[in-house]
DSSP file (Angstrom, degrees, kcal/mol; ACC not computed):
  #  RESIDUE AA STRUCTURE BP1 BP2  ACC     N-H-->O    O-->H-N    N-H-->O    O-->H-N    TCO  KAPPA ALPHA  PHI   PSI    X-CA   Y-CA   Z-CA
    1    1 A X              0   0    0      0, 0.0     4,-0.1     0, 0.0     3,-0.1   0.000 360.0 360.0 360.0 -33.5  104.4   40.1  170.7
    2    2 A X    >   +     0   0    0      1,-0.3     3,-0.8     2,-0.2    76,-0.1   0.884 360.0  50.3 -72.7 -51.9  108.0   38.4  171.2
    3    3 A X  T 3  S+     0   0    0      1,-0.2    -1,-0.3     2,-0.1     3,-0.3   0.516 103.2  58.5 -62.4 -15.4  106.2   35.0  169.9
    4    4 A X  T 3> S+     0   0    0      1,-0.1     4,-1.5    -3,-0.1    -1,-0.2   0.528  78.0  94.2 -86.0   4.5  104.6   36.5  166.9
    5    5 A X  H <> S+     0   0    0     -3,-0.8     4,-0.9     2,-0.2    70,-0.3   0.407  80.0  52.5 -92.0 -19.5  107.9   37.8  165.2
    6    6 A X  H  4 S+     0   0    0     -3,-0.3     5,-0.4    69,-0.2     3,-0.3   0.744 113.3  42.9-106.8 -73.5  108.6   34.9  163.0
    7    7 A X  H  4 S+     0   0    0      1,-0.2     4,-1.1    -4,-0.2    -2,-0.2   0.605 115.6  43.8 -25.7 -76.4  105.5   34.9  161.6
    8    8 A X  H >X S+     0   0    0     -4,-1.5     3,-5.5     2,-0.2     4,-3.2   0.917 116.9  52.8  -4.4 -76.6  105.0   38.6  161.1
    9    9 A X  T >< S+     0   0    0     -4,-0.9     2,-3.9    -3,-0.3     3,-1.6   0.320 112.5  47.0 -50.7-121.1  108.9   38.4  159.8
   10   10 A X  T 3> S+     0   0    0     58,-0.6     4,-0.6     1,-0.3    -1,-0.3   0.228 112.5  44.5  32.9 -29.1  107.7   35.5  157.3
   11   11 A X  H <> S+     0   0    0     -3,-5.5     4,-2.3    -2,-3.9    -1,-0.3   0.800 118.6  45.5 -92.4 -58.9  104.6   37.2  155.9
   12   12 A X  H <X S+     0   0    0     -4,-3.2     4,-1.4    -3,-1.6     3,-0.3   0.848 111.3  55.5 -65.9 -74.0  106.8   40.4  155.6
   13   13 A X  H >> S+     0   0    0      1,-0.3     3,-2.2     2,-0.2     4,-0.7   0.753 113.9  38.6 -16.2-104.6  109.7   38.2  153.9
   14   14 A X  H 3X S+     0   0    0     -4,-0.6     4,-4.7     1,-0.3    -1,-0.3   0.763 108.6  60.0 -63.2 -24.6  107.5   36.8  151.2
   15   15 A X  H 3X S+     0   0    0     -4,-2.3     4,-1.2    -3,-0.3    -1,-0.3   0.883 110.6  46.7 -30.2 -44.6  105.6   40.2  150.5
   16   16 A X  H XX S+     0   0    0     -3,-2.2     3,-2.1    -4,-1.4     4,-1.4   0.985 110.2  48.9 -56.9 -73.0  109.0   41.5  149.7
   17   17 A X  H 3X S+     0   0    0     -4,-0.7     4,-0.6     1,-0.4    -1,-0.2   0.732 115.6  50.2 -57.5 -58.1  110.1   38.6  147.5
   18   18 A X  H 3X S+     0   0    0     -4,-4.7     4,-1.1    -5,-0.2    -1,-0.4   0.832 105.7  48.6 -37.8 -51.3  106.8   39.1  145.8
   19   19 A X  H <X S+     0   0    0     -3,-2.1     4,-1.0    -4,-1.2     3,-0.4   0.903 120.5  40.5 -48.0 -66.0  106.8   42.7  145.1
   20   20 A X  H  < S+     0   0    0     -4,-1.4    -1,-0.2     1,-0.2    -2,-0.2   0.258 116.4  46.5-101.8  28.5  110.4   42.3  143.6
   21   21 A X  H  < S+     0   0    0     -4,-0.6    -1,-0.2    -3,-0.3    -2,-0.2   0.427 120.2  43.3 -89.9 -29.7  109.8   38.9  141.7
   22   22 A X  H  < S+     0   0    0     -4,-1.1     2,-0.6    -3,-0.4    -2,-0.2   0.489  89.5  88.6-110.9   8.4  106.3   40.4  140.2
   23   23 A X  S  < S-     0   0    0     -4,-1.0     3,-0.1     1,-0.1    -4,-0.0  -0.800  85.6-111.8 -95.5 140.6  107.2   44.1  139.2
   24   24 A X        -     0   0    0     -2,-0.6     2,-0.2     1,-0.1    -2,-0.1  -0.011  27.4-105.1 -53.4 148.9  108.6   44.1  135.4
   25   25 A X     >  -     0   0    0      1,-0.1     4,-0.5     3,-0.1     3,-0.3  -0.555  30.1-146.3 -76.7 137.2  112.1   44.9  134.6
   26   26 A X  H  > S+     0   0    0     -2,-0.2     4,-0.6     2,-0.2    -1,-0.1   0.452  80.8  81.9 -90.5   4.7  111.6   48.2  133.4
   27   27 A X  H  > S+     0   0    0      1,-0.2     4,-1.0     2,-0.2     3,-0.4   0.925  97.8  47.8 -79.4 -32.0  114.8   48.3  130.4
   28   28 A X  H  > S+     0   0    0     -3,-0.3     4,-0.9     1,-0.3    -1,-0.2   0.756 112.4  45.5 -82.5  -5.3  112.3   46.3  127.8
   29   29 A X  H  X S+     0   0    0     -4,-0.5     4,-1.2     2,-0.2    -1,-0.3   0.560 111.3  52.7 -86.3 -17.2  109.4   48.5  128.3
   30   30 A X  H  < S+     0   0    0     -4,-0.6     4,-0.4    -3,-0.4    -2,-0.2   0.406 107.5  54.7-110.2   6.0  111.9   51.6  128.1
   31   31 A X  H  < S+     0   0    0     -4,-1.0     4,-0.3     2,-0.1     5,-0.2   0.840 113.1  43.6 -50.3 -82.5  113.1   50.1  124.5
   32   32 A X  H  < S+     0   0    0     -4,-0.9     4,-0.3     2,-0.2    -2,-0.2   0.463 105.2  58.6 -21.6 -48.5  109.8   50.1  123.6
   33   33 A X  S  < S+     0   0    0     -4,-1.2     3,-0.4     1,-0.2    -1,-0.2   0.877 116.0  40.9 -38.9 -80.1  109.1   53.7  125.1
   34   34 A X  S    S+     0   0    0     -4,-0.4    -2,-0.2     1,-0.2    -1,-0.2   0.429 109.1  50.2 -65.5   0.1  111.8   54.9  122.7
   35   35 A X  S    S+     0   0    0     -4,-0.3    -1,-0.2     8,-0.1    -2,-0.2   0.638 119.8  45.8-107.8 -16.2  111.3   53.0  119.4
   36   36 A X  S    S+     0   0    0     -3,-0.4    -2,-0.2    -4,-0.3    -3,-0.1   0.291  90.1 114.8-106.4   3.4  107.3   54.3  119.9
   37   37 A X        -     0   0    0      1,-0.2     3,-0.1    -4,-0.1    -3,-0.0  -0.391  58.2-149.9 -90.4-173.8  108.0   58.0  120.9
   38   38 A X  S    S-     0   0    0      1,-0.5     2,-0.3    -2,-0.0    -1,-0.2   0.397  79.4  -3.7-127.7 -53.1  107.0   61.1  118.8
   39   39 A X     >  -     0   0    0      1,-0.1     4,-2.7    -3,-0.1    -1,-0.5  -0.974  66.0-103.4-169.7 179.9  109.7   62.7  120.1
   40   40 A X  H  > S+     0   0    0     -2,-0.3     4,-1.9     2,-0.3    -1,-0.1   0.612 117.0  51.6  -9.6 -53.2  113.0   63.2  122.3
   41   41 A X  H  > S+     0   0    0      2,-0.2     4,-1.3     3,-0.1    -1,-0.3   0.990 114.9  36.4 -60.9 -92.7  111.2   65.3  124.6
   42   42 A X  H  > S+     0   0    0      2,-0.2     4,-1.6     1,-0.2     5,-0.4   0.852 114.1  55.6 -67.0 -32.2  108.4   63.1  125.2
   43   43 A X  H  X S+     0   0    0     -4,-2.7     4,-4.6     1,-0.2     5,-0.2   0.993 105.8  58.7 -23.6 -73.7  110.6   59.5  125.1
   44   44 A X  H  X S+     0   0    0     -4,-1.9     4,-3.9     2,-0.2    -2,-0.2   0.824 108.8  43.1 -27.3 -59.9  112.7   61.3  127.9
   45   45 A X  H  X S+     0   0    0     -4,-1.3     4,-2.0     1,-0.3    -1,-0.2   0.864 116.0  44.6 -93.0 -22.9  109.4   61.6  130.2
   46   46 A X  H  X S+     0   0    0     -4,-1.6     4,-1.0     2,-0.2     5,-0.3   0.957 113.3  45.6 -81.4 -57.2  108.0   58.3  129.7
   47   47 A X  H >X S+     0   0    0     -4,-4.6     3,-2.9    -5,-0.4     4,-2.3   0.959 116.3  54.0 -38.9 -53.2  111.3   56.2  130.1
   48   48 A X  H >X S+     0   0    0     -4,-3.9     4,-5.2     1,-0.3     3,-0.9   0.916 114.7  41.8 -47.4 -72.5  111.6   58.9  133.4
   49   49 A X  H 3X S+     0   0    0     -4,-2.0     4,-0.9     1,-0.3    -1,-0.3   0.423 113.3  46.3 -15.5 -30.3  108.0   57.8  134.5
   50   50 A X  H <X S+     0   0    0     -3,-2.9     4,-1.4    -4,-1.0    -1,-0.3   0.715 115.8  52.3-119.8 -31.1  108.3   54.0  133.8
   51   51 A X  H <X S+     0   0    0     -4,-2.3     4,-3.3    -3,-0.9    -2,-0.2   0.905 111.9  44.0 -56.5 -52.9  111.9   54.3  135.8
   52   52 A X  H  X S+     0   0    0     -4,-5.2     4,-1.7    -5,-0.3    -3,-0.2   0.945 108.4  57.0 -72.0 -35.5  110.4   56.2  139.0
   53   53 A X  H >X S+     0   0    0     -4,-0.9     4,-2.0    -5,-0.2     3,-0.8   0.956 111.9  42.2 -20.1 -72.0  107.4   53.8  139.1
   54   54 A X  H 3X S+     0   0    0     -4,-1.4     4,-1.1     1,-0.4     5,-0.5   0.947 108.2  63.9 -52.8 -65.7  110.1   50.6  139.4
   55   55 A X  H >X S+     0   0    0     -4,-3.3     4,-1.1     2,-0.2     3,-0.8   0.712 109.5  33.6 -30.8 -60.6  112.0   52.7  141.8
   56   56 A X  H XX S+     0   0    0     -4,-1.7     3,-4.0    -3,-0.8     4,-0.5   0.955 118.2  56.1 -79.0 -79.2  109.2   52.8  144.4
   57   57 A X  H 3X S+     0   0    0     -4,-2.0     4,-2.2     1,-0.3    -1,-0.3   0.383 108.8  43.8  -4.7 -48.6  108.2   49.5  143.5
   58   58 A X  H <X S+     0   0    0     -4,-1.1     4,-2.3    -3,-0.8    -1,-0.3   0.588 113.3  53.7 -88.7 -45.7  111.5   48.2  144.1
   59   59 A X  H <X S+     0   0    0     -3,-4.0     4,-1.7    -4,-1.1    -2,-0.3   0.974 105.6  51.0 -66.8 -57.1  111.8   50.2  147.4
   60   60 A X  H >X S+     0   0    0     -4,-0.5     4,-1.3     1,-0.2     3,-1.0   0.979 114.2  50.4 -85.0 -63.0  108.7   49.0  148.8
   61   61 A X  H >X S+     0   0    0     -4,-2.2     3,-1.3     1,-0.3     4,-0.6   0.664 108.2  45.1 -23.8 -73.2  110.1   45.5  148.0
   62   62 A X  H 3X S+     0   0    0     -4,-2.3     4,-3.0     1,-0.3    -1,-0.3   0.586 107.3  64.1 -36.8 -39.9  113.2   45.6  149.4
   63   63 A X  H <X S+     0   0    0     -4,-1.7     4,-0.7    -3,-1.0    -1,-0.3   0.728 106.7  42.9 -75.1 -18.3  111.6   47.3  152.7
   64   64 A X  H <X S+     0   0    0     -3,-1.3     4,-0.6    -4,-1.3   -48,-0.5   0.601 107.6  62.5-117.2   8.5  109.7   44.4  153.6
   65   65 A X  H  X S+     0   0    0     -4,-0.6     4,-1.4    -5,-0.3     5,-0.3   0.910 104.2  43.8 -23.6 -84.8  112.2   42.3  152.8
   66   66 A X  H  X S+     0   0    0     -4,-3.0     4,-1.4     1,-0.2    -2,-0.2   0.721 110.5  53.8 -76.8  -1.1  114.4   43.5  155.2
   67   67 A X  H  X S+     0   0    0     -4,-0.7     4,-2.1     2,-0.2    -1,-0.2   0.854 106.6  58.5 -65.8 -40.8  111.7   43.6  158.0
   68   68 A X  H  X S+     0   0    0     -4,-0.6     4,-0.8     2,-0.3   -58,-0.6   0.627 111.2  37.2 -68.7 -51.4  111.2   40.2  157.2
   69   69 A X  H  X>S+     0   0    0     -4,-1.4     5,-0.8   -60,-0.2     4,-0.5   0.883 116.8  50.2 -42.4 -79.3  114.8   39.3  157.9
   70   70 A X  H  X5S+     0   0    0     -4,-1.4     4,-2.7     1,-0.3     5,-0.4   0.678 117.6  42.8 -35.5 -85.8  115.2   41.3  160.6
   71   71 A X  H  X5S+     0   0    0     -4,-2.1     4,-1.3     1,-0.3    -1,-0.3   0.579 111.1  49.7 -12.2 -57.0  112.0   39.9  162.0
   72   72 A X  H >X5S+     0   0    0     -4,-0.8     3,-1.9     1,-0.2     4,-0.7   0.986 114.7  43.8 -63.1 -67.5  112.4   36.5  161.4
   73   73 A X  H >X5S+     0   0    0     -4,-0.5     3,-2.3     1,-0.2     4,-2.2   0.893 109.9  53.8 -35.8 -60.3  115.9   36.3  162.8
   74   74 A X  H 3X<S+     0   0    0     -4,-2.7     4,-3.2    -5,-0.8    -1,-0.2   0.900 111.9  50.3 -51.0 -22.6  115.2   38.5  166.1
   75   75 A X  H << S+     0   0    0     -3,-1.9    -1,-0.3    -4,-1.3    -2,-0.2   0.745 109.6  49.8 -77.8 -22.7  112.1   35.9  166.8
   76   76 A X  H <X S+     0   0    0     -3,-2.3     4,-0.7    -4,-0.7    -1,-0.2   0.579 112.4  45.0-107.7   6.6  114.4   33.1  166.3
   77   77 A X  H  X S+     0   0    0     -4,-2.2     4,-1.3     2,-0.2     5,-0.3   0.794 111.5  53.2 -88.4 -31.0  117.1   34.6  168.9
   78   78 A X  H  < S+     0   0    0     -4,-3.2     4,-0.4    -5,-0.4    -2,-0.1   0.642 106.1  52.6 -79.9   8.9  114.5   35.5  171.4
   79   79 A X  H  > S+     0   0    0      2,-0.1     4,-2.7     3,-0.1    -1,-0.2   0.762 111.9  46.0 -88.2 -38.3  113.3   31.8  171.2
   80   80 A X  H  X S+     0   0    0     -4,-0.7     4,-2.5     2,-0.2    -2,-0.1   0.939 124.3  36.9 -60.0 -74.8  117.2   30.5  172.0
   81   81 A X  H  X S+     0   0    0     -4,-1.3     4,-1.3     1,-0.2    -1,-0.2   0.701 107.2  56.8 -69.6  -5.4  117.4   32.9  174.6
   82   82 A X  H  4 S+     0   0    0     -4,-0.4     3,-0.4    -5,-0.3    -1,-0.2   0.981 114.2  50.8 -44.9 -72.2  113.7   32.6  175.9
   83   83 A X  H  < S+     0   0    0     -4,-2.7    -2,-0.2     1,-0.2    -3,-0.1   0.557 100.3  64.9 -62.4  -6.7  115.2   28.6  176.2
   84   84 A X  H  <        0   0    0     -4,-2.5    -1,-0.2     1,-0.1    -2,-0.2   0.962 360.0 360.0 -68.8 -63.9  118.1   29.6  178.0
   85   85 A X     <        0   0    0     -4,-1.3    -1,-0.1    -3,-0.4    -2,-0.1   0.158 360.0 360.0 -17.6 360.0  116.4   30.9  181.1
């Protein structure tokens, strides 16, 4: 397993990078939201909606992201100290 961590970390590192390069920035769709509602009310729930979406979105991103890091890096210290030994 100790030799499969920068790969792993490397898939997981661009999944992230993907995820938060390919979800849409959510302020021009919530412009939009609001110039197209019907009313206050119902603006409010869609902007709320199109916000919590990104939010996960953005989460998920960011979490394999930092596995990705984490990953890569710990594979490339247990290869120095693998070559120390």
């Amino acid at each position: 397993m100790k030799n499969r961590l920068i790969p792993i970390g490397v898939v997981a590192l661009i999944i992230g990078i993907l995820i938060l390069l390919l979800i849409p920035d959510p302020s021009a769709n919530n412009l939009e939201i609001a110039q197209h509602a019907t009313s206050a009310q119902a603006a409010a729930e869609a902007i709320s909606r199109n916000n919590q979406s990104y939010a996960l979105w953005h989460t998920i991103g960011m979490f394999f992201s930092g596995l990705g890091i984490a990953l890569t890096v710990g594979g490339i210290i247990m290869r120095y100290i693998r070559k120390d030994k």
